[in-house]
LUMDREN-859003 format. One record per residue: residue number from 1; x, y, z of N, C-alpha, C, CB in turn. Coordinates in steps of 0.001 Angstrom, whole numbers, plus 500000, padded with zeros to 6 digits. Glycine has a CB too. Example, Ala and Ser with C-alpha at 12.3 -4.5 7.8 and 13.67 -1.06 7.14 Angstrom:
2
1,513190,494310,507800,512300,495500,507800,513200,496700,507800,511308,495527,509046
2,512850,497750,507080,513670,498940,507140,512900,500030,507870,514084,499402,505725
END
This chain:
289
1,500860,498804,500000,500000,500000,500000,500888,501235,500000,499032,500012,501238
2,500524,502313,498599,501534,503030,498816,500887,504639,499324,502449,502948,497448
3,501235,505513,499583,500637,506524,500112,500861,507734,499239,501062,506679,501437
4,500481,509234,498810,501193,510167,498406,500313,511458,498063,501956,509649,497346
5,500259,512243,498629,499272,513761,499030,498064,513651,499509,498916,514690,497867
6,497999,512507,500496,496665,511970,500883,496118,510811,500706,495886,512554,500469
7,496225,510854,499289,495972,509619,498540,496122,507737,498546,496573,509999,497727
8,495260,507079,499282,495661,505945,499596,495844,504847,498164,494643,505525,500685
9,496528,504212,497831,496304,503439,496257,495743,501928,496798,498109,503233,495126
10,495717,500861,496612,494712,499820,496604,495457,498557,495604,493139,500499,495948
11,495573,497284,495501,495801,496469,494499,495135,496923,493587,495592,495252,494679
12,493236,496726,494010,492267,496637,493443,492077,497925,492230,491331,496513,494514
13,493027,499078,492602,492906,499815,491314,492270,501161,492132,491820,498971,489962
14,491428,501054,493348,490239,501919,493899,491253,502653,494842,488777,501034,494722
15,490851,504079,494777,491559,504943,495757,490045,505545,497098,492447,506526,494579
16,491607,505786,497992,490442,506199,499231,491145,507511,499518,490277,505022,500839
17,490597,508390,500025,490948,509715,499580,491078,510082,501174,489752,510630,498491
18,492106,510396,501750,492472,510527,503393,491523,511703,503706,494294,510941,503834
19,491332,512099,504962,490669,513840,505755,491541,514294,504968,490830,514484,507691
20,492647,514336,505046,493011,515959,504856,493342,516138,503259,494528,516484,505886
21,493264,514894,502397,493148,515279,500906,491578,515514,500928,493723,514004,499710
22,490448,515142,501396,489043,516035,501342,489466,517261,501666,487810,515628,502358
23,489990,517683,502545,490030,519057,502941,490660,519541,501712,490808,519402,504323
24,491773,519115,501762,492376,520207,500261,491402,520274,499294,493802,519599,499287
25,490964,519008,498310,490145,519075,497631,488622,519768,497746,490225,518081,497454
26,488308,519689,498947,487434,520988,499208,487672,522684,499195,487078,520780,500407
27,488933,523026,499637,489406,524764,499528,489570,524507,497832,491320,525434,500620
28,490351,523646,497085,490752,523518,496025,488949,523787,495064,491717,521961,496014
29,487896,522983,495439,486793,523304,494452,486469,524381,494952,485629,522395,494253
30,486163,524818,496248,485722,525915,496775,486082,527460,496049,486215,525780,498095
31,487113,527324,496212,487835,528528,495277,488030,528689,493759,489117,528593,495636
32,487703,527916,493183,487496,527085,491738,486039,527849,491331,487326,525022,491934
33,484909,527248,492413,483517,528318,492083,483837,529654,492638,481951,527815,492878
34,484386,529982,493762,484724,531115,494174,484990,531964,492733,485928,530953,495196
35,486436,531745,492710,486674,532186,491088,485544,532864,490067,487040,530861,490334
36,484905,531555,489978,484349,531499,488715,482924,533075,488990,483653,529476,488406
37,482692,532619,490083,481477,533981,490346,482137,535291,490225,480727,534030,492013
38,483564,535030,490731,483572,536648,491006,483902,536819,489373,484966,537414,492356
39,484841,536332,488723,484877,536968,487196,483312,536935,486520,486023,535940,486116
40,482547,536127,486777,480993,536818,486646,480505,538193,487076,480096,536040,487387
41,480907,538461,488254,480556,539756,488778,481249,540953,488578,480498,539675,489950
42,482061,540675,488024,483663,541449,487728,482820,541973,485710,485850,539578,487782
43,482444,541401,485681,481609,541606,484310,480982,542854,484276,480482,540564,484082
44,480037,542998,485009,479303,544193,485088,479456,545043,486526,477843,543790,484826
45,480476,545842,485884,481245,546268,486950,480983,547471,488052,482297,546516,486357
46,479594,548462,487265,478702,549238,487540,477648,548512,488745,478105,549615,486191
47,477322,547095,488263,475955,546849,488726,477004,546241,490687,474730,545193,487294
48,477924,546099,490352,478738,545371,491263,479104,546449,492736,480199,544878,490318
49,479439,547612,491946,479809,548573,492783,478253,548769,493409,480606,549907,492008
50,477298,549253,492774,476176,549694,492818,475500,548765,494751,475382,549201,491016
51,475234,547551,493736,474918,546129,494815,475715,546218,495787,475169,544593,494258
52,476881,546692,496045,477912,546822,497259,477970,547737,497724,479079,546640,497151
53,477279,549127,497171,477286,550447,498061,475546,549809,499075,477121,552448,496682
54,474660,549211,497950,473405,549424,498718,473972,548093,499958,471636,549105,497581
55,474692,547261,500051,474648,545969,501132,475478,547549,502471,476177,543824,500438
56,476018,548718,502043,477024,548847,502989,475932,549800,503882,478645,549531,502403
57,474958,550409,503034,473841,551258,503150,473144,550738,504109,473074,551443,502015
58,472784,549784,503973,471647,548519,504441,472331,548433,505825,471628,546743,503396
59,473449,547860,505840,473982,547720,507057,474212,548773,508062,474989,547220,506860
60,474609,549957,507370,475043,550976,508323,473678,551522,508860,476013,552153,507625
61,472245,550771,508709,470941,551407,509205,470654,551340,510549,469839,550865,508604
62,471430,550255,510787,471587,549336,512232,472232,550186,513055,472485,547887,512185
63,473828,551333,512620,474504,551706,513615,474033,553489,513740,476150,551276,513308
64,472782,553452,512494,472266,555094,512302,471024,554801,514133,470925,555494,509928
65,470845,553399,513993,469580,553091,515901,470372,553126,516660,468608,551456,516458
66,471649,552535,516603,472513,553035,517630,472479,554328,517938,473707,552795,517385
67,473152,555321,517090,473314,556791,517005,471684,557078,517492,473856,557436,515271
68,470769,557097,517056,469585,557298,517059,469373,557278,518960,468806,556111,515993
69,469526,555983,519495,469250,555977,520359,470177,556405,521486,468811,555095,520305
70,471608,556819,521544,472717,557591,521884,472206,558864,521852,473890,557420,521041
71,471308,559491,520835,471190,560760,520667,470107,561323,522247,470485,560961,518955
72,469587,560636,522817,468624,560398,524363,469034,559795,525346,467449,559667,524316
73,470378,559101,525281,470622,558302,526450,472005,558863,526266,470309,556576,526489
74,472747,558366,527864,474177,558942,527868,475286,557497,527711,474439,559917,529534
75,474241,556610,528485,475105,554937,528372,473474,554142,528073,476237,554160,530460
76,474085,553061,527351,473470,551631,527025,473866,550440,527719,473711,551290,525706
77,472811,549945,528998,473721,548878,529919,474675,549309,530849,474532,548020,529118
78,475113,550972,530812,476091,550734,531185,477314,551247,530263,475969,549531,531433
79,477424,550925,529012,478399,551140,528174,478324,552485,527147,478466,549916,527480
80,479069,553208,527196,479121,554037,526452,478824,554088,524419,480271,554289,526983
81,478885,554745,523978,478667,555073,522615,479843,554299,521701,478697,556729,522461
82,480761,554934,522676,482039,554302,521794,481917,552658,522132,483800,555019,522381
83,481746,552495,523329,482033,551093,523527,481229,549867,522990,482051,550964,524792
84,480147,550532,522662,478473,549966,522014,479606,550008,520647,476443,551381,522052
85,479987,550925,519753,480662,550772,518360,481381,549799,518454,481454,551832,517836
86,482542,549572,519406,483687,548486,519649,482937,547260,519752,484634,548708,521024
87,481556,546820,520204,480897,545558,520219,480284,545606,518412,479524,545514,521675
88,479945,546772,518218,478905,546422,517288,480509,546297,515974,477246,547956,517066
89,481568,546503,515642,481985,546618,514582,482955,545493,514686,482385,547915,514261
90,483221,544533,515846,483703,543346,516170,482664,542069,515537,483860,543381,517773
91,481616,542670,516136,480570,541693,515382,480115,541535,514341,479699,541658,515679
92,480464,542686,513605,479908,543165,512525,480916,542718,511182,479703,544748,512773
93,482222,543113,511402,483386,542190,510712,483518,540599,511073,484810,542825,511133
94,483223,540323,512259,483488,538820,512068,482183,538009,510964,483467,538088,513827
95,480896,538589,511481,479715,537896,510734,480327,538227,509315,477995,538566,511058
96,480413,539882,508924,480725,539927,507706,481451,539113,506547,481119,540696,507807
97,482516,538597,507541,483464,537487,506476,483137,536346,506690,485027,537390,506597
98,482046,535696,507514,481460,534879,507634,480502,534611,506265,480973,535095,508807
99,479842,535941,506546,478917,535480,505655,479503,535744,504196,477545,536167,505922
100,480497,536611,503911,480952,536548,502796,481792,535158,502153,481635,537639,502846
101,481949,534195,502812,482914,533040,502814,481654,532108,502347,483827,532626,504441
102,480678,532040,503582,479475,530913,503505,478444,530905,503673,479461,530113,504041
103,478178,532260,503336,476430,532985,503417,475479,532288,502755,476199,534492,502709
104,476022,531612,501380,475442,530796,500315,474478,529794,500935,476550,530068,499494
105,474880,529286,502262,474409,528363,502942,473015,528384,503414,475157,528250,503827
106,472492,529666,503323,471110,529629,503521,470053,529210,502141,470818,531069,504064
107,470917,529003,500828,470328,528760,500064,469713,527188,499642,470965,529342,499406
108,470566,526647,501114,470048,524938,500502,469087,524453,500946,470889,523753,500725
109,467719,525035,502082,467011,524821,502158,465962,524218,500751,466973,525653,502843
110,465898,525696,500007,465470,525045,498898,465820,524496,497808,464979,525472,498588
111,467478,524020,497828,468013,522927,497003,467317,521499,497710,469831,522964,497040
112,467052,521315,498580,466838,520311,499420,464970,520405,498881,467456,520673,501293
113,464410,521376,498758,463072,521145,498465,462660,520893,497095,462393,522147,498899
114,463249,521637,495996,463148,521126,494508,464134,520434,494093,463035,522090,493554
115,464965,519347,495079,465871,518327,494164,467226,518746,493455,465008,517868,493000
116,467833,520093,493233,468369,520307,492844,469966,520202,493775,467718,521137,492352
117,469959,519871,494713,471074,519276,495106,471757,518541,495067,471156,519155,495591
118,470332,517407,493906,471116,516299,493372,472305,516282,492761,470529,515771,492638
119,471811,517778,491927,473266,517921,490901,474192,518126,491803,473394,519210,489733
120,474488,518610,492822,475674,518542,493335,476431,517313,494229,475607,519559,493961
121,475333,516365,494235,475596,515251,494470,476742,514298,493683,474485,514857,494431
122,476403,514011,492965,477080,513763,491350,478458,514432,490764,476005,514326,490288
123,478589,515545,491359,479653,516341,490869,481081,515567,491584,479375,518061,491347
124,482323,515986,490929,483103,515380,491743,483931,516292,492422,483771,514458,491130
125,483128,516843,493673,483872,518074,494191,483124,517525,495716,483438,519957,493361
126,483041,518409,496706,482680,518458,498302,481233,518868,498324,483636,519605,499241
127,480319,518390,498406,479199,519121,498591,479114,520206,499202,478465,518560,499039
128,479626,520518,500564,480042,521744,501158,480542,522367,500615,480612,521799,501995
129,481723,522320,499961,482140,523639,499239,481322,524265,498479,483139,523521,498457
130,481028,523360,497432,479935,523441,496133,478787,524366,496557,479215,521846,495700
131,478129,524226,497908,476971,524835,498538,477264,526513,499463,476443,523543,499633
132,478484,526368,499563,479486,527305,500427,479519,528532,499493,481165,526611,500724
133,480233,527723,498116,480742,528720,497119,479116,528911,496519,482147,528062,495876
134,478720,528786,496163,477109,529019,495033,477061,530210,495649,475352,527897,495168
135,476915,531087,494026,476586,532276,494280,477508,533290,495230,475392,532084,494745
136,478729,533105,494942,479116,533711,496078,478879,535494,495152,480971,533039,496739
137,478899,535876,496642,478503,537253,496402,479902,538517,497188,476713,537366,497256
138,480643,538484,496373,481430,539923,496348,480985,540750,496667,481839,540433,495409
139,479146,541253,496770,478723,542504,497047,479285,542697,498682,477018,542617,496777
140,479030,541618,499222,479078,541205,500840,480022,541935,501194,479368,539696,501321
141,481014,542190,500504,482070,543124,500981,481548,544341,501665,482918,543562,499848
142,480405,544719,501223,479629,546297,502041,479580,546375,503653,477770,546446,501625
143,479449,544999,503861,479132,544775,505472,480118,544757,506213,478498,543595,505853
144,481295,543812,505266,483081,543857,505786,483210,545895,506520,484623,543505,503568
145,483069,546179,504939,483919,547507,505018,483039,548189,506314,483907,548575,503343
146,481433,548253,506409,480986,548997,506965,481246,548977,508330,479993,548992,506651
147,481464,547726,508832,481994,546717,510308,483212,547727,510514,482627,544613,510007
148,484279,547365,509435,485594,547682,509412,485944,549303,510054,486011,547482,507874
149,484847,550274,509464,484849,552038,509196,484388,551912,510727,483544,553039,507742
150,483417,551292,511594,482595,551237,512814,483753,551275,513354,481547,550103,513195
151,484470,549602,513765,485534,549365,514682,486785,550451,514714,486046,547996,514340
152,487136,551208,513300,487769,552125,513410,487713,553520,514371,487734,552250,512408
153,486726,553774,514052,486148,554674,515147,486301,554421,516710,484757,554697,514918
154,485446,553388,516705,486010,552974,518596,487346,552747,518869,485424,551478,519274
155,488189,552297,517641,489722,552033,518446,490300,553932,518787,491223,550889,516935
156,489731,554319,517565,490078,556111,517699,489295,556703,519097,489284,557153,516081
157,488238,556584,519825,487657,557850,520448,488132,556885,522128,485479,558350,519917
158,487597,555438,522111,488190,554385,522919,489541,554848,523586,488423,553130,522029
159,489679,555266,525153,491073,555074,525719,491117,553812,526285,491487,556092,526755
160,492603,552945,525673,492593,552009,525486,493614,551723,526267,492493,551740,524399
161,493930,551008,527645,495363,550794,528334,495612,549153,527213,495244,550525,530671
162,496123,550121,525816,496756,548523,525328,497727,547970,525730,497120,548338,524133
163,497897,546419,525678,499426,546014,526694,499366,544812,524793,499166,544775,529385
164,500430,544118,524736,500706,542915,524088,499578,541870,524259,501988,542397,524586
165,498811,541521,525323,497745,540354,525341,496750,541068,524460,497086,539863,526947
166,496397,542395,524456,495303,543071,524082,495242,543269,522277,495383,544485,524949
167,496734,543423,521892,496804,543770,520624,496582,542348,519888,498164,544541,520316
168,497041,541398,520603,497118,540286,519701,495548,539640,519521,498234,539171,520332
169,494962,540299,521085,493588,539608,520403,492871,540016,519712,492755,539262,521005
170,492984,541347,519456,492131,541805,518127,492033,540884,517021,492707,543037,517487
171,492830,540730,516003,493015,539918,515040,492567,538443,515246,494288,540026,514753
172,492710,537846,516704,492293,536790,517285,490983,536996,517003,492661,536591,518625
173,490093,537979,518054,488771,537620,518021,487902,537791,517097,488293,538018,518816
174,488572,538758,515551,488046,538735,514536,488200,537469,513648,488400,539770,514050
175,488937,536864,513975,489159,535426,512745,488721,534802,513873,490914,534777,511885
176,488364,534622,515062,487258,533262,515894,486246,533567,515580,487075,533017,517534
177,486059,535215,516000,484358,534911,515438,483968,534587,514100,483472,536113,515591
178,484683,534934,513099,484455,534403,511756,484314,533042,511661,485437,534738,510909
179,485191,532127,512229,484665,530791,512661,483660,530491,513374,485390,530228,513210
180,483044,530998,514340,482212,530196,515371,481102,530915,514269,482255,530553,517421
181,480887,532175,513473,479555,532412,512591,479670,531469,511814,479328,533720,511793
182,480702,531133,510865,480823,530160,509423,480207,528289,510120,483191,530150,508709
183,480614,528196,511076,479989,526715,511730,478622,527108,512315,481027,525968,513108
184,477685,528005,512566,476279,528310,512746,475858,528125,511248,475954,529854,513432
185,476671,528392,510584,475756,528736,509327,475889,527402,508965,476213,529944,508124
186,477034,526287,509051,477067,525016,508697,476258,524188,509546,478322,524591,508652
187,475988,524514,510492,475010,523321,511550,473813,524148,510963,475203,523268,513771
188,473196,525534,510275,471877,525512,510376,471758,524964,508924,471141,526919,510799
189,472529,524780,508063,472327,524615,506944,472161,522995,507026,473366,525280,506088
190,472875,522148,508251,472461,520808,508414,470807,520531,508702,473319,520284,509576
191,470544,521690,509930,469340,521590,510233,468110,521164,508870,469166,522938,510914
192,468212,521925,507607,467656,522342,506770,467387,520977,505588,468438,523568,506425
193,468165,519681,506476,468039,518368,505652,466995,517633,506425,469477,517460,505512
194,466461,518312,507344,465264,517521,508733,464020,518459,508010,465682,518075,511140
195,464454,519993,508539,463536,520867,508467,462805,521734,506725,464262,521796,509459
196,463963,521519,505937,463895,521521,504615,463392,522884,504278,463077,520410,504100
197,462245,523747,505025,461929,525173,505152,461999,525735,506404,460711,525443,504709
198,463536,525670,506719,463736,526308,508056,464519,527831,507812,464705,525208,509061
199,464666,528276,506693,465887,529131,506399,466067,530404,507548,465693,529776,504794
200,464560,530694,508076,464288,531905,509134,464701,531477,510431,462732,532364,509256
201,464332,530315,510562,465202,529650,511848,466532,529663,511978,465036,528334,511986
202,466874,529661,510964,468463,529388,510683,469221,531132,510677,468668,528410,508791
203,468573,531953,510243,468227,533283,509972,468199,534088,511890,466432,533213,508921
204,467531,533771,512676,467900,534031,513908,468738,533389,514654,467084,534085,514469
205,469471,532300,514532,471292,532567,514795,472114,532819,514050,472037,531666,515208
206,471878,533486,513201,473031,534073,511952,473106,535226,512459,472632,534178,510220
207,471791,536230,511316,471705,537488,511510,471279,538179,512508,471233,537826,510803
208,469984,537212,513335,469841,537552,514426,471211,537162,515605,468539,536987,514646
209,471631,536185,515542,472929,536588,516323,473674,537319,516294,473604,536061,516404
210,474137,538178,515622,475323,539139,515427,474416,540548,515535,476266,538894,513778
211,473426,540671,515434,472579,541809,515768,472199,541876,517345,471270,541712,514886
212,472150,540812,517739,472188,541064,519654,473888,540749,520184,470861,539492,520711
213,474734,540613,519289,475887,541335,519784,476701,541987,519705,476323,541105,520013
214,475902,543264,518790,476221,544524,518987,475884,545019,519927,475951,545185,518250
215,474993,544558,521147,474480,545786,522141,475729,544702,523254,472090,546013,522674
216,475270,545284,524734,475681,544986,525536,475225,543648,526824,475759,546063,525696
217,475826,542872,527105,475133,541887,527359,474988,541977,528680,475589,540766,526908
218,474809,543453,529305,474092,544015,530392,472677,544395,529731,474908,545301,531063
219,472837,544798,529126,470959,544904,528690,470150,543714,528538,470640,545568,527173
220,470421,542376,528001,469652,541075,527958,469928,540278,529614,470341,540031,526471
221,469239,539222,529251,468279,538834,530628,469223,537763,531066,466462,538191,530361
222,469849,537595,532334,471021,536336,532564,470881,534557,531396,470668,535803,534644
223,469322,534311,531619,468963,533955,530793,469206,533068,529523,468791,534615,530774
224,469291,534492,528673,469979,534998,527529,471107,534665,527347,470036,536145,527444
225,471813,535652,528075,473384,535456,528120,474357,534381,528888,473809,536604,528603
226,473419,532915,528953,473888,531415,529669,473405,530534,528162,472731,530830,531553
227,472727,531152,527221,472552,530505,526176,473324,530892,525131,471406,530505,525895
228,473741,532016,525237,475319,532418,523931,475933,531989,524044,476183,533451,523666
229,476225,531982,525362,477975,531077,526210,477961,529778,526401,478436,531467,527922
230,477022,529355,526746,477265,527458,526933,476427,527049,525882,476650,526544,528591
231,475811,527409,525590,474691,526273,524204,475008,526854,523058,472655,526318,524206
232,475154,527660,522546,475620,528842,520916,476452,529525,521502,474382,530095,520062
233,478051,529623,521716,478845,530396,522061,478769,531651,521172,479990,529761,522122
234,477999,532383,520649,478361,533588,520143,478950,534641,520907,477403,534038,519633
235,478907,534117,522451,479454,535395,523660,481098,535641,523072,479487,534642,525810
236,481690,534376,522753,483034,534361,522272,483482,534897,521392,483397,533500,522051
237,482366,535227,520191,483158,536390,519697,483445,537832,519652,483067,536334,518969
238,482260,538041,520509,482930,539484,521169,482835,540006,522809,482184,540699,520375
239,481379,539751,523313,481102,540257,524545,482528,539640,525623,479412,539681,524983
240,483535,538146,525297,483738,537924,526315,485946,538228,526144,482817,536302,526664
241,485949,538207,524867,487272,539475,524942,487196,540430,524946,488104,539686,524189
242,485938,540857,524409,486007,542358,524453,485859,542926,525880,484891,542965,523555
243,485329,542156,526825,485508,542493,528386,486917,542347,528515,484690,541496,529495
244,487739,542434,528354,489044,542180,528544,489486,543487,527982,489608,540852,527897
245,489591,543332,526791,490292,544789,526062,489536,545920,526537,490214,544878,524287
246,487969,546176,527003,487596,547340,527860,487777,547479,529227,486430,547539,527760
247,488221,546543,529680,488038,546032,531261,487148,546114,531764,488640,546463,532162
248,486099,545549,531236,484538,545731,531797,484165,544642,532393,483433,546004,530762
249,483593,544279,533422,482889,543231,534130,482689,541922,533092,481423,543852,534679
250,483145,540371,533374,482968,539625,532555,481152,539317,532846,484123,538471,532690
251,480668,538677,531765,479190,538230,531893,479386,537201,532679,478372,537840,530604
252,478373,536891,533565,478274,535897,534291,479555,535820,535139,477984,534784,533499
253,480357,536635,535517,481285,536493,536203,482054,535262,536339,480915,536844,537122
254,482324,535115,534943,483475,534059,534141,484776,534849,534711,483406,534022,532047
255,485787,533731,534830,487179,534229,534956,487562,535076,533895,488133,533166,535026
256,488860,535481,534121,489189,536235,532863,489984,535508,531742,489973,537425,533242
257,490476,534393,532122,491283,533755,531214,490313,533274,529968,492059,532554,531960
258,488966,533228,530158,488100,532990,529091,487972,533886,527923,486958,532880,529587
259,488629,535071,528057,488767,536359,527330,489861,535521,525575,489926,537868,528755
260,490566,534793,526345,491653,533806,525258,491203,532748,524556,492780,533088,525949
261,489835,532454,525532,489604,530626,524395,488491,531176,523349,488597,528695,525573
262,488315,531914,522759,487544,532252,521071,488059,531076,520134,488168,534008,520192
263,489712,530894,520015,490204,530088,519076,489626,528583,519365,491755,530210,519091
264,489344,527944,521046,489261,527276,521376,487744,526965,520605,489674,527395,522556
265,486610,527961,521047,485406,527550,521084,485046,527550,519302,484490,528576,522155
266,485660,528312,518827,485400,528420,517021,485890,527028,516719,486472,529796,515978
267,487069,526270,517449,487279,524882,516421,486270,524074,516912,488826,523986,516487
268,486215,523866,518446,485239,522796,518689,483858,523000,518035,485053,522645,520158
269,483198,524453,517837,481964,524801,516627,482308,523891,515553,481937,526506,515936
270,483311,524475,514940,483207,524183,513500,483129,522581,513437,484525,524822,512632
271,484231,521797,514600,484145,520357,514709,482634,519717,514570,484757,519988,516082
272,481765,520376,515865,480625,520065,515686,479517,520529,514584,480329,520253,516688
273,479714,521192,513915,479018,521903,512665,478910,520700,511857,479893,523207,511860
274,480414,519996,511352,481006,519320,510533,480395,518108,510810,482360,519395,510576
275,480268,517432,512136,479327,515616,512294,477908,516220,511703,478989,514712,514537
276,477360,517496,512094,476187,517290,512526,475789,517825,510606,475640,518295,514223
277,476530,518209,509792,476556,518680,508344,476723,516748,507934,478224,520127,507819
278,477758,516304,508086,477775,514664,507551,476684,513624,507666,478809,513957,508239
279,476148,514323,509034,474927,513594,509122,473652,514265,508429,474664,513377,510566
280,473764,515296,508605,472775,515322,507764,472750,515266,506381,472275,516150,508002
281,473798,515346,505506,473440,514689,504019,473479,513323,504420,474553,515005,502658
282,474073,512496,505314,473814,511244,505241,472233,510740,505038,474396,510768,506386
283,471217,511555,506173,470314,511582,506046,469162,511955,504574,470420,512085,506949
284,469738,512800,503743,469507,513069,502185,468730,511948,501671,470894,513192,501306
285,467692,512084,500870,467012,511056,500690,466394,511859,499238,466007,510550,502061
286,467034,512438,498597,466126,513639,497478,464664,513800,497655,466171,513188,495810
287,464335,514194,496590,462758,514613,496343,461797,513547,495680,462698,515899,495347
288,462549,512412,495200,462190,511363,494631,461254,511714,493291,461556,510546,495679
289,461644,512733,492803,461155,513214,491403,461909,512493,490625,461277,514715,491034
END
């Protein structure tokens, strides 16, 4: 038996394809359709800009209620204006490249209802990717940038006692939360092989998640904030470093060393995203059309 980039060979002629040659071969198709959309979109280059000013528009409506409601109050929870921006543009960039990576994923509900997933069945690529990449949308960038222009601001008006633990987690808690969103969107998109018209369900831990953590998780109900953190960690990608880099009271009066495991809780997500995605195409049974 000989071995070589994954690749197991066989007497019999039949290859078995190791984890981590799926994995390659998954970024490898992934980016293959990736590709292929954006030089589609790259086509009409007017309608592109256009579609990406209105996604940045759309988004920034959210931080005009912030402002809105700043304009009558002096703190929210507790937290100031600036510090409400520093939650909302943490959250706002991590979902953003979330959803710009694997937003597509809300679309397989109804591949799953008119059969058309078959075709991607058949293909010789990852179903995940294939479903990941569809349609990817470049406009998405509006939400990146608009996140991006937010968080700028709070690092500017924000006095910040930065030390070395603090700088490094920036970049940290923006690429965890991009993980722990991209594995919500893969476990709801599993959901959607049971539920088949769940996309709104799936839709309030996406968008509705990253929209309740922009505020402060002194304003929601203990509750609440024992179901972000132990059952849907979304607390991890911002409320529970970002108590760290503001020095603000942790939720639930968690230690502080929890301010560091984001990287921790985004792999074990994505781990679990990934059985509960295998099982559910296992479960796949088409439309029998």
């Amino acid at each position: 038996m000989t071995e070589k980039a994954g690749v197991t060979g066989t007497a019999g002629g039949f290859e078995r394809v190791e984890p981590r040659g799926r994995v390659a071969e998954g970024v490898r198709a992934y980016g293959l359709i990736v590709g292929m959309w954006i030089r589609s979109t790259m086509a009409y280059r007017t309608s592109f800009v256009l579609t990406t000013f209105g996604n940045f528009a759309m988004t920034a409506l959210d931080f005009v209620a912030i402002l809105l409601m700043f304009s009558r109050v002096d703190a929210l929870g507790g937290y100031s204006l600036a510090e409400v921006a520093f939650l909302y543009g943490l959250s706002g960039v991590s979902f953003g490249l979330a959803d710009l990576a694997i937003g597509s994923m809300d679309r397989l509900g109804r591949r799953v209802r008119d059969g058309t997933l078959d075709t991607l069945l058949v293909r010789p690529a990852p179903v995940l990717a294939q479903v990941a990449a569809d349609r990817f949308g470049l406009r998405r960038l509006g939400r990146v940038t608009q996140g991006v222009l937010v968080l700028g601001y709070a690092l500017v008006v924000l006095d910040i006692d930065w030390s070395a633990a603090k700088l490094l987690l920036m970049p940290v808690m923006l690429l965890s939360g991009a993980g722990i969103f991209c594995a919500v969107f893969v476990a709801a998109g599993a959901f959607q092989f049971v539920a088949q018209d769940a996309s709104e369900v799936a839709n309030a831990f996406t968008y509705g998640g990253t929209t309740m953590l922009q505020y402060p998780p002194t304003v929601f109900a203990l509750d609440l904030v024992r179901g972000v953190t132990f059952v849907v960690p979304l607390a991890f990608v911002n409320w529970l470093p970002a108590s760290y880099v503001l020095g603000r009271p942790y939720p639930l009066d968690l230690p502080e060393w929890v301010a560091f495991t984001p990287p921790f809780a985004a792999v074990a997500c994505c781990a679990l995203a990934g059985l509960a995605w295998r099982a559910g195409l296992r479960s796949y049974r088409s439309t029998g059309s």
